[in-house]
MIFI-121003 format. One record per atom (N, C-alpha, C): residue in three letters; y, x, z. Coordinates in steps of 0.001 Angstrom, whole numbers, plus 500000, padded with zeros to 6 digits. Last residue first. Example, Ala and Ser with C-alpha at 12.3 -4.5 7.8 and 13.67 -1.06 7.14 Angstrom:
BEGIN
SER497750512850507080 SER498940513670507140 SER500030512900507870 ALA494310513190507800 ALA495500512300507800 ALA496700513200507800 
***
This chain:
BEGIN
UNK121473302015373560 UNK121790300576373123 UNK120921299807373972 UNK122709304820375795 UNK121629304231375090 UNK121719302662374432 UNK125287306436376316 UNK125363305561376453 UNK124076304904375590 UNK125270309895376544 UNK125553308844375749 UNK124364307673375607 UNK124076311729379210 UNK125751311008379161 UNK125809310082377899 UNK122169312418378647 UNK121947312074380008 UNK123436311251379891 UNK122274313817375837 UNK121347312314375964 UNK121959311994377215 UNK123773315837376589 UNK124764314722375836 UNK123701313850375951 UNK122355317453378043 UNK123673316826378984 UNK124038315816378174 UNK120384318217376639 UNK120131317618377523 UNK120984316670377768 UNK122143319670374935 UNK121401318527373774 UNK121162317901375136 UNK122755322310376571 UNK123926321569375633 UNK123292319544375301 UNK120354323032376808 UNK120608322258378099 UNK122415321885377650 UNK119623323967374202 UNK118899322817374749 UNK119176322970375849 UNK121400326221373623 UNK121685324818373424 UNK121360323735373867 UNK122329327076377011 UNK121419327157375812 UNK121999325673375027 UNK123797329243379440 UNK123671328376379521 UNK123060327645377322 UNK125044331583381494 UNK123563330970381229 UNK123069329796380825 UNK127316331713381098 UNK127309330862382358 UNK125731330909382228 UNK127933333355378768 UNK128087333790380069 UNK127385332787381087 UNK126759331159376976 UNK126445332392377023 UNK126366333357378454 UNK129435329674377182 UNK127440329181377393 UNK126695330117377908 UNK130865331475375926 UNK131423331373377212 UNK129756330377377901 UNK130185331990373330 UNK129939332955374347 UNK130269332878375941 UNK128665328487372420 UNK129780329537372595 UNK129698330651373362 UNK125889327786370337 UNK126316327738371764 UNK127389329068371770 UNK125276325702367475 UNK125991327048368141 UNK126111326781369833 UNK123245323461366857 UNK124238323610368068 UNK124568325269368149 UNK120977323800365190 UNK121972322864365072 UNK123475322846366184 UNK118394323635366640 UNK118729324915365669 UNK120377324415365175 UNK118479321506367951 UNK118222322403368834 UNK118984323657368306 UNK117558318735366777 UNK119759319760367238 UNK119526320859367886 UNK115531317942366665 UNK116110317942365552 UNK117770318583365275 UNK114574318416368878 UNK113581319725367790 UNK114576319217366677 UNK115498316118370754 UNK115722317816370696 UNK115445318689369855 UNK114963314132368997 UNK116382314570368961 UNK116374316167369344 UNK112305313251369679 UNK113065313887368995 UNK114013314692368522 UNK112649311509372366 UNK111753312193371815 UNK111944313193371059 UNK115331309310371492 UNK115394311115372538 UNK114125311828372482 UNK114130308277368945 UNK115286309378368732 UNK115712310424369979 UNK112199307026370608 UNK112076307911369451 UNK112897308525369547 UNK113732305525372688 UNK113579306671373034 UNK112340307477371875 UNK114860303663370921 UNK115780304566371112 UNK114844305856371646 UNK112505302655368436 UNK113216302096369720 UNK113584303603370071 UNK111845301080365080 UNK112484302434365916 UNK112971301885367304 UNK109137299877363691 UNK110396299544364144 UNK110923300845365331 UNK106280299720363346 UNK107209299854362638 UNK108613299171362785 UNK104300301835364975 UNK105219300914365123 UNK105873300851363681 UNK102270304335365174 UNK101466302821364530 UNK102805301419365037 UNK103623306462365989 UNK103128305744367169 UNK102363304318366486 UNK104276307331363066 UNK102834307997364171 UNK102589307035365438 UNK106072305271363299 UNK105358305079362121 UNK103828306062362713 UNK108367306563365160 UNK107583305461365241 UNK106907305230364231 UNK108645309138363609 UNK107900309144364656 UNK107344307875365367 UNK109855308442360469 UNK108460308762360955 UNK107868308738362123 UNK112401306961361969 UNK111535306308361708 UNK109772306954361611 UNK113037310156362991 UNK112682308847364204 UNK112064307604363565 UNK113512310998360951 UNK112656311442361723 UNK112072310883363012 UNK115763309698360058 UNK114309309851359280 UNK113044310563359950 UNK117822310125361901 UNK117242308921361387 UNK115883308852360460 UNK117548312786362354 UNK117441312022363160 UNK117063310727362692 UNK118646313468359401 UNK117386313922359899 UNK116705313487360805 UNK120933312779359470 UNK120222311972358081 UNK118800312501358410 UNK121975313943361112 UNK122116312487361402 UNK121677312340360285 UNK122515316632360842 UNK121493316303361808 UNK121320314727361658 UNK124029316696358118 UNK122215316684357998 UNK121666315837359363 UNK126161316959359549 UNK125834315581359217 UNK124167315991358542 UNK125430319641362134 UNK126371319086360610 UNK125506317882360646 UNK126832320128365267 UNK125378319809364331 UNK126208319405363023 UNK129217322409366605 UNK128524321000366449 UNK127774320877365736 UNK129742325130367745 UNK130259324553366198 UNK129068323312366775 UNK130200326509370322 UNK131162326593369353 UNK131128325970367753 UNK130428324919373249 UNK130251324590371707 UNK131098325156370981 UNK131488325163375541 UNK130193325732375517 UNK129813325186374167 UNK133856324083375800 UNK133984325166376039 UNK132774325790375764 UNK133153321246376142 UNK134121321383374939 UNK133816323271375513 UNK131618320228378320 UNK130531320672377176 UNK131626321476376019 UNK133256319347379907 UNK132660320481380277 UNK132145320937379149 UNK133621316649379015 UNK134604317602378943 UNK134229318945379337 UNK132334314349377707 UNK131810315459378263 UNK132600317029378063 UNK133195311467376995 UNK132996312119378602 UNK132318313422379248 UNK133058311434374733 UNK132219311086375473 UNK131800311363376287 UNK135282312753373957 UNK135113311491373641 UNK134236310825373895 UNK134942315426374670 UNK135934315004375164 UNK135802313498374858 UNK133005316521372252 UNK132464315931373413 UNK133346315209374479 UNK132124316707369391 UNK133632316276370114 UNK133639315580371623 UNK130465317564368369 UNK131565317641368069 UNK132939317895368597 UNK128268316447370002 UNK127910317463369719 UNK129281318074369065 UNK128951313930369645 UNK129202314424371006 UNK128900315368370728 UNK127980313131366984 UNK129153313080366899 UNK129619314036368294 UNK125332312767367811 UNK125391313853366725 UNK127399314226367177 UNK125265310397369450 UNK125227311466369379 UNK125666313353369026 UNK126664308782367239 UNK127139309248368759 UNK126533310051369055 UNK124532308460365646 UNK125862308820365410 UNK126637309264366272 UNK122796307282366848 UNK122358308451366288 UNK123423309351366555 UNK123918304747367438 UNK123508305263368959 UNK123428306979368416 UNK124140303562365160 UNK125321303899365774 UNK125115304951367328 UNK121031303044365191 UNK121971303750364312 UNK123110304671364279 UNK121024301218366974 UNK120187302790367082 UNK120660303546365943 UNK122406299038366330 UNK122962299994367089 UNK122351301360367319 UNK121024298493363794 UNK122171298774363386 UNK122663299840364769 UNK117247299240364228 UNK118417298219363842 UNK119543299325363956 UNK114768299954361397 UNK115866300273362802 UNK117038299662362747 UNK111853299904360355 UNK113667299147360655 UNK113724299420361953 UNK110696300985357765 UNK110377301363359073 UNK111965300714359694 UNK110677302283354716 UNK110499300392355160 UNK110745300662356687 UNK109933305152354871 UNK111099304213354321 UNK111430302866354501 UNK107651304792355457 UNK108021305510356606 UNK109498305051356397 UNK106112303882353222 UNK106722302533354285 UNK107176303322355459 UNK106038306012351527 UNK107249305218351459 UNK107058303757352330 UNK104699307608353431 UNK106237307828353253 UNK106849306734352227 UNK102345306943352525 UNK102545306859353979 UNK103960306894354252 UNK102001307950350062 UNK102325306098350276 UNK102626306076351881 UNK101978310385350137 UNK102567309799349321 UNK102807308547349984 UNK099626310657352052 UNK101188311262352497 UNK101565310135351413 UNK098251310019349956 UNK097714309464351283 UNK099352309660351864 UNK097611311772347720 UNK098384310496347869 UNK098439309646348848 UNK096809314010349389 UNK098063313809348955 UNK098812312870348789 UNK094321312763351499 UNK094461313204350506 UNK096377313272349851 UNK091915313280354248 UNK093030312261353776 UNK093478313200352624 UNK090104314922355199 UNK090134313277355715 UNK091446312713354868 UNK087822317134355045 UNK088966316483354540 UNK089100315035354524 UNK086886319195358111 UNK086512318154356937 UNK087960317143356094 UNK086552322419358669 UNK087353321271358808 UNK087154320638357620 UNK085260324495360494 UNK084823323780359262 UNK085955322459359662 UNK085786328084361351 UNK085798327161361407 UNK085683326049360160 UNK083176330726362611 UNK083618329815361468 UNK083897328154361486 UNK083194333130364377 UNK083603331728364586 UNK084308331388363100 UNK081611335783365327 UNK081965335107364168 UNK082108333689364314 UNK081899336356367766 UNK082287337189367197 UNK082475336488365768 UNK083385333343370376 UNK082747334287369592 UNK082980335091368503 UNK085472331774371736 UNK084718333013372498 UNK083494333547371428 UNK086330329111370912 UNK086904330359369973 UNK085905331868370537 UNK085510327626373046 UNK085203327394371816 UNK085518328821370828 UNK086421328874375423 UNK085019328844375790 UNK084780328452373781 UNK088851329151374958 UNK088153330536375419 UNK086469330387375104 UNK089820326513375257 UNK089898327521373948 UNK089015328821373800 UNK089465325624377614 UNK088434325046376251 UNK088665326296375138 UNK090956327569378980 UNK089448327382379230 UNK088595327210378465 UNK093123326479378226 UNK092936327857377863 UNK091459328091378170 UNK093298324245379136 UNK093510323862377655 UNK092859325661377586 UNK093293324928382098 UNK092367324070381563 UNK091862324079380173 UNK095978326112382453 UNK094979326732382404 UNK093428326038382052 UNK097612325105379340 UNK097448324845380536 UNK096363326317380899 UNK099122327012376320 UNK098277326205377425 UNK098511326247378402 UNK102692328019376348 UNK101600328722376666 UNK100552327312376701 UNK105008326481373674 UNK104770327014374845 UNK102751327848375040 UNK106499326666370636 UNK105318326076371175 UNK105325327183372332 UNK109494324460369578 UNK109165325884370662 UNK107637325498371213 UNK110773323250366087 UNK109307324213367343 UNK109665324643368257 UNK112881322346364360 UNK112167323408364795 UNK111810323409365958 UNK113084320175361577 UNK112723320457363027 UNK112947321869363340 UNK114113320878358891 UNK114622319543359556 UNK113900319170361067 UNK115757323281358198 UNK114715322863358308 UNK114400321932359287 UNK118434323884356659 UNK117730323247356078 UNK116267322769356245 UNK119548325384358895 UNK119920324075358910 UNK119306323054357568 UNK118622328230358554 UNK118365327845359574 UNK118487325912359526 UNK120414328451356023 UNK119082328316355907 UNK118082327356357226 UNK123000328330357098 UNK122542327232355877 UNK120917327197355878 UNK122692330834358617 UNK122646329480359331 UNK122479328421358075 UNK120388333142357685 UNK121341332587357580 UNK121810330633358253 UNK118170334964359875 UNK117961333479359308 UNK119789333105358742 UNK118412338329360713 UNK118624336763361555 UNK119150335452360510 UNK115650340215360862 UNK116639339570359797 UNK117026338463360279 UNK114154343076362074 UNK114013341539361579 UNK115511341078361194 UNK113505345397362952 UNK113017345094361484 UNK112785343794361496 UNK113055343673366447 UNK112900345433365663 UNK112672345015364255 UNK112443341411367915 UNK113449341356366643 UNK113823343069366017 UNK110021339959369615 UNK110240341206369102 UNK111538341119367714 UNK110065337217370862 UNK110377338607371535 UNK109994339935370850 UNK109685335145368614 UNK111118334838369547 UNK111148336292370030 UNK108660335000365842 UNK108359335145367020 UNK109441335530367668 UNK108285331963363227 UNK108860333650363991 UNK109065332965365748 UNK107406330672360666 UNK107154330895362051 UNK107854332024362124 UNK107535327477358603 UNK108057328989359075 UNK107522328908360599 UNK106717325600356325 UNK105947325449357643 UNK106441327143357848 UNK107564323039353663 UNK107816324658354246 UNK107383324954355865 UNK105796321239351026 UNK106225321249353007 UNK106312323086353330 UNK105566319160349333 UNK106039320427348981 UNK106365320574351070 UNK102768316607347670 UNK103983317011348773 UNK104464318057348591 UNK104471317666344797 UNK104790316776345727 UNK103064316545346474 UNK105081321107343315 UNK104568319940343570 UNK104562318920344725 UNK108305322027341470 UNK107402322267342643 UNK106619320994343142 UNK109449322571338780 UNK109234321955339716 UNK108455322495340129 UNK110918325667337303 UNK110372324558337939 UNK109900323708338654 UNK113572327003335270 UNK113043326010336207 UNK111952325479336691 UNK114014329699332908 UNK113596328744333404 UNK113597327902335374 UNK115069331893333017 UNK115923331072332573 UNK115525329681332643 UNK113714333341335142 UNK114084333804334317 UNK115144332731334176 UNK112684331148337191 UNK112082332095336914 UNK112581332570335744 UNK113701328980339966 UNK114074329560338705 UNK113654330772338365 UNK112181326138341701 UNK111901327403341258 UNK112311328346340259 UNK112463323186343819 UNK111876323509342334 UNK111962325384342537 UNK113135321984345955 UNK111900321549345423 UNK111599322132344337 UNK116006322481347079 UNK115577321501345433 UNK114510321255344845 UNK115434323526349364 UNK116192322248349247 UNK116261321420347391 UNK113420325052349096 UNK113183324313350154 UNK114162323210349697 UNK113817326897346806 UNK112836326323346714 UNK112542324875347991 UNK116234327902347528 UNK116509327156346944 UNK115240326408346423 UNK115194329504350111 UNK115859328092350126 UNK116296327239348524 UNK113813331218348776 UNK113147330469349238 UNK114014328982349426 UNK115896333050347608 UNK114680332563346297 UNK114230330954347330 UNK117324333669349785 UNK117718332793348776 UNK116749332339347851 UNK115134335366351222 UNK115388333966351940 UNK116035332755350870 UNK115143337463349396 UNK113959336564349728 UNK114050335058350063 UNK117585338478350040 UNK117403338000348412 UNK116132337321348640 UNK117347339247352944 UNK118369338118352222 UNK117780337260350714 UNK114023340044353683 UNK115624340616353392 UNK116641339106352535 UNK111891338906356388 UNK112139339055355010 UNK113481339274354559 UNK111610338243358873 UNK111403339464358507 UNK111845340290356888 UNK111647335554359253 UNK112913336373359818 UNK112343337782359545 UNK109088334600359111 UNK110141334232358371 UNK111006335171358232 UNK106362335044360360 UNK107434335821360626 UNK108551335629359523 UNK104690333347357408 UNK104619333829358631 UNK105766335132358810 UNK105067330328356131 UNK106144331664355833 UNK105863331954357435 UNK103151328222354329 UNK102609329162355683 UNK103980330459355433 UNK103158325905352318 UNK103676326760352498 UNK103996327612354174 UNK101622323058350354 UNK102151323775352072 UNK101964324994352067 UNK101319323270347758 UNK101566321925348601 UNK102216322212349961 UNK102315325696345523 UNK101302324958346573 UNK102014323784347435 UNK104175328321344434 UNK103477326865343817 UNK102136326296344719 UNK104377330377345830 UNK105227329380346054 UNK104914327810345618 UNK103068332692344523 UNK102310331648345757 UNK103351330416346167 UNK104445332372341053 UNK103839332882342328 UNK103186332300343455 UNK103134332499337439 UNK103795331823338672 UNK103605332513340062 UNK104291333957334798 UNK103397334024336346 UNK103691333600337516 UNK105264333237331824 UNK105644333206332999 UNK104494333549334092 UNK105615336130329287 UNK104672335011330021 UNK104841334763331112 UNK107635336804326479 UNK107059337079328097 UNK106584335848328404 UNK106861338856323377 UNK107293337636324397 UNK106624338036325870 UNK105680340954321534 UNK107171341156322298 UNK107746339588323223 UNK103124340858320868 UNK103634339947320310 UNK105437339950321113 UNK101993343039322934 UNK101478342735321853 UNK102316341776320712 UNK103232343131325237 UNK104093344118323888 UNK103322344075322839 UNK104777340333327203 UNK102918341479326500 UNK103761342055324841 UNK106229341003330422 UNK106086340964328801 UNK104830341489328286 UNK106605338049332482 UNK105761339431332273 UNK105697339487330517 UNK108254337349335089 UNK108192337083333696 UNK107543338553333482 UNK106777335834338473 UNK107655336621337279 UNK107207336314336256 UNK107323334212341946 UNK106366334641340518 UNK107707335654339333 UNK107739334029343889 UNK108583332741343290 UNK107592332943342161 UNK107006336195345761 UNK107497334747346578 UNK107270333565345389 UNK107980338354344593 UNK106427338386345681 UNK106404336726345912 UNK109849337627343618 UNK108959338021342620 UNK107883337545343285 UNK111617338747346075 UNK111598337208345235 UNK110123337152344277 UNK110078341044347722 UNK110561340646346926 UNK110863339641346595 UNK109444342980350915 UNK109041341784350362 UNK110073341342348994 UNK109993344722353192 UNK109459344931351757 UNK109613343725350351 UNK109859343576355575 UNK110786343545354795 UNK111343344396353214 UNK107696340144355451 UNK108077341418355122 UNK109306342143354731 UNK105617337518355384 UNK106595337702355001 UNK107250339538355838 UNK102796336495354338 UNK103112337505355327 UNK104434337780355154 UNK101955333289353628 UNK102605334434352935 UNK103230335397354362 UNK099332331325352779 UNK100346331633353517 UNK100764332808353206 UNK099132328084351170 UNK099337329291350671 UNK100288329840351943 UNK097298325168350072 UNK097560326019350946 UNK098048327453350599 UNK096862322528348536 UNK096623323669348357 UNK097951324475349106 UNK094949320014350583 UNK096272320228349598 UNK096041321546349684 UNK093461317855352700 UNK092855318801351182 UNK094624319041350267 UNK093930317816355219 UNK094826316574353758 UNK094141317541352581 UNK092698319261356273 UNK092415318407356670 UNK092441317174355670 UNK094171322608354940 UNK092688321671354715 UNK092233320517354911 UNK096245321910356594 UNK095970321880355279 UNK094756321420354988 UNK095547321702359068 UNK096484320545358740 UNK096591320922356909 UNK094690324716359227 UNK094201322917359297 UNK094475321897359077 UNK097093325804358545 UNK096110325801357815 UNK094883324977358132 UNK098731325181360858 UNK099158324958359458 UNK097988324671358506 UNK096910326494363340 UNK097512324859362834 UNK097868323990361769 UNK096859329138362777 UNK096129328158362384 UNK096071326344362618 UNK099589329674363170 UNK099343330303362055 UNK098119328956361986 UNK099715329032366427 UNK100841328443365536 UNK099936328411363333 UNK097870329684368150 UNK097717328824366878 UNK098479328301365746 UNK099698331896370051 UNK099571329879370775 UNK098623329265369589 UNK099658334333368815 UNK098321333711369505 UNK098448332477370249 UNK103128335335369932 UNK102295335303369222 UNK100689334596370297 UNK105055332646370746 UNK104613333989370893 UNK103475334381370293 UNK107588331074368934 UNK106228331323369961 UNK105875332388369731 UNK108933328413366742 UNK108844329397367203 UNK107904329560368336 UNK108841327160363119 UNK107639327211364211 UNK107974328052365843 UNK110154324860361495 UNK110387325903361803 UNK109824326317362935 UNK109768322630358254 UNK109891322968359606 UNK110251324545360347 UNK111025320212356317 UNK110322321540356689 UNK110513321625358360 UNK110345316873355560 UNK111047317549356285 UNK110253319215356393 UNK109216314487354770 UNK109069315111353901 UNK110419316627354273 UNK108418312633356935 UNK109321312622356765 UNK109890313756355651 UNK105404312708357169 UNK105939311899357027 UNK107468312059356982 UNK105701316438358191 UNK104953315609356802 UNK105587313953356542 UNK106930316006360589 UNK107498316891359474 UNK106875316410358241 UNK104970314668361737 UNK106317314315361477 UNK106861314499360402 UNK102692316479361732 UNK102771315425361766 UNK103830314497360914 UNK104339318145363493 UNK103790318883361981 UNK103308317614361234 UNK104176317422365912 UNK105694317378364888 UNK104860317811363585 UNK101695316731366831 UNK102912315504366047 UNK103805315753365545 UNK100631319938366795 UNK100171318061366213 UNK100881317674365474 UNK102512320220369323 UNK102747320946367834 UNK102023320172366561 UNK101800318667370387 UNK103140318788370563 UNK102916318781369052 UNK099086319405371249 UNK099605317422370557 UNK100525317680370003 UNK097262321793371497 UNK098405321541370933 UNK099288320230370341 UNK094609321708372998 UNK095899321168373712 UNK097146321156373428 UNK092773323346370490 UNK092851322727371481 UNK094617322777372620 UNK091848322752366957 UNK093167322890367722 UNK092711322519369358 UNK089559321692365962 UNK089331323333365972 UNK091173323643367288 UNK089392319357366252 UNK087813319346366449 UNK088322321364366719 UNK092438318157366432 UNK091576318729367952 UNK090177319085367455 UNK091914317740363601 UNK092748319116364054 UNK092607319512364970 UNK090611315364363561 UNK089126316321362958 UNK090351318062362860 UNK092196313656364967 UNK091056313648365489 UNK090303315310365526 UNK094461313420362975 UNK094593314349364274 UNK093373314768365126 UNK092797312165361369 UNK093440313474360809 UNK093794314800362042 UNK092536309804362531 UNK091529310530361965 UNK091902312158361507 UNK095256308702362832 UNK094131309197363723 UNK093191310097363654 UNK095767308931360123 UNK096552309545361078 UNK096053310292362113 UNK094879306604358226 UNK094033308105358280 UNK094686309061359258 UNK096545304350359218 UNK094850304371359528 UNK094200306038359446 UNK098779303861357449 UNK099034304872358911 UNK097238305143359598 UNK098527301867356627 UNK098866303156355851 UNK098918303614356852 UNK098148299839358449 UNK097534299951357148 UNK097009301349356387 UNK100044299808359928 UNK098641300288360621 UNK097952300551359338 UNK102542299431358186 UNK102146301080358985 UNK100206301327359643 UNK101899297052357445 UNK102026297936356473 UNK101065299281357605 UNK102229295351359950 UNK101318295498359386 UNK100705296970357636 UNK104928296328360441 UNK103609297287361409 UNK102660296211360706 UNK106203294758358162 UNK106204296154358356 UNK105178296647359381 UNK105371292082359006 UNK105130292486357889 UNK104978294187357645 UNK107092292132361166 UNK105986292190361464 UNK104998292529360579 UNK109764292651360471 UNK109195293422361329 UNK107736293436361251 UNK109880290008358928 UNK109906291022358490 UNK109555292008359015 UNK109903288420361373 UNK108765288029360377 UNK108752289682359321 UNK112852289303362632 UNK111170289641363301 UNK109791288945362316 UNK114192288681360800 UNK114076290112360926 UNK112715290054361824 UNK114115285801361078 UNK113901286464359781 UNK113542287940359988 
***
């Protein structure tokens, strides 16, 4: 029964999953040797997840987003974030006309499909609150009003890891409402070749053709929802997440001194949805474990306090997230 049903499902996914290719195809026509960054942005879309970009400056981070916009034709909006920067600048305002003593709402750049927050961590507290409550309720309070925000709604942050002069360190609620985060590395020297040799002019206009459309995401996510995973990859999540807790219970008594706070239960409603999207990009519809270690790192990375005693020994979250895949027990 479950394998007739299975099969029913990767017939769905190739189905709905057909403009994928094509999408990633016409992002290498201007992206060169970024897959990584690709598939999670990728991800992040099928799983209706934000994200969080980090790198140095000039990897593409900035124009990745905005291909991957254009590509799905959705309305795009990136925002220089600042520590100038207002709610107002972000969410919109109420504007009075003293012709008739009422106010008129003005919406702000917040109203768009995908959302470009360049240098995130630059922006002052009261910014970050306007934003998260736009990230986790999808909507927008402008005076006394509410509103929605359109579907898709995708938060795409970047900040740069080596300059923190006039920057602002991310409240951790915030930090934990973005259901990946990024480390995009340098090219190859090969990948830097193509780039040099394509981007090497004074006016380089790029043309990206629109291959897929909103409602395209739309239906792609709800058989990202159909996508079966059985019961122990489940329990396999859980363990995880859970060793991140309580590592003495899974044999990782070294790890109890280099944690000071464990992943919250998001990570395990994120892992699981993020591992069905990632088999759903591989054209599967069915989750096999090493999705979730694929994964798992961009999904606990931001998610793991590391204790000052980590700290001393030289030691990160992501070689915290290493030690617990290498020690819990795969189904």
């Amino acid at each position: 029964m479950v394998a007739a049903g299975i099969e029913v499902i990767n017939e769905k996914v190739k189905k709905e999953g057909a403009f994928l290719k094509v999408l990633v195809e016409e992002m290498e026509k201007v992206i060169v040797g970024q897959r990584y960054l690709i598939e999670r942005l990728l991800v992040g879309l099928l799983a209706n997840g934000h994200i969080l970009i980090e790198g140095v400056p000039g990897l593409a981070k900035t124009m990745s987003v905005r291909v991957l916009a254009q590509a799905i034709k959705t309305k795009f909006q990136r925002l220089q974030f600042t520590p100038d920067l207002l709610p107002a600048d972000l969410i919109g305002t109420l504007i009075y006309n003293p012709k008739d003593g009422a106010f008129t709402t003005k919406k702000g750049p917040i109203f768009a499909n995908i959302i470009l927050a360049d240098e995130i961590n630059r922006a002052p507290a009261k910014v970050q609150s306007a934003l998260l409550e736009a990230m986790q309720e999808r909507q927008v309070t402008i005076g006394e009003n509410s509103f929605k925000l359109d579907d898709p709604f995708l938060v795409l942050a970047t900040q740069n890891p080596i300059e923190h002069e006039g920057t602002y360190p991310l409240p951790e609620a915030q930090v934990d409402r973005f259901m990946l985060k990024l480390k995009v590395g340098y090219p190859s020297k090969e990948e830097e070749y193509k780039i040099m040799k394509r981007m090497g002019m004074t006016d380089k206009k790029i043309s990206v053709s629109h291959v897929a459309g909103p409602e395209d995401i739309i239906r792609a996510r709800k058989v990202v929802d159909e996508v079966y995973i059985d019961e122990r990859i489940e329990k396999y999540i859980i363990d995880i997440v859970f060793a991140t807790r309580t590592p003495k219970a899974y044999r990782l008594d070294e790890l109890t001194s280099l944690i000071q706070y464990g992943a919250s239960p998001r990570a395990s409603i994120y892992l699981l949805i993020a591992s069905k999207a990632y088999a759903f990009l591989q054209g599967r519809g069915y989750v096999v474990p090493q999705d979730v270690k694929t994964i798992g790192m961009d999904i606990l990375r931001h998610r793991i306090i590391a204790s000052y005693e980590a700290e001393a020994e030289d030691k990160t979250s992501e070689d915290i997230i290493k030690r617990i895949f290498e020690e819990v027990r795969v189904p």
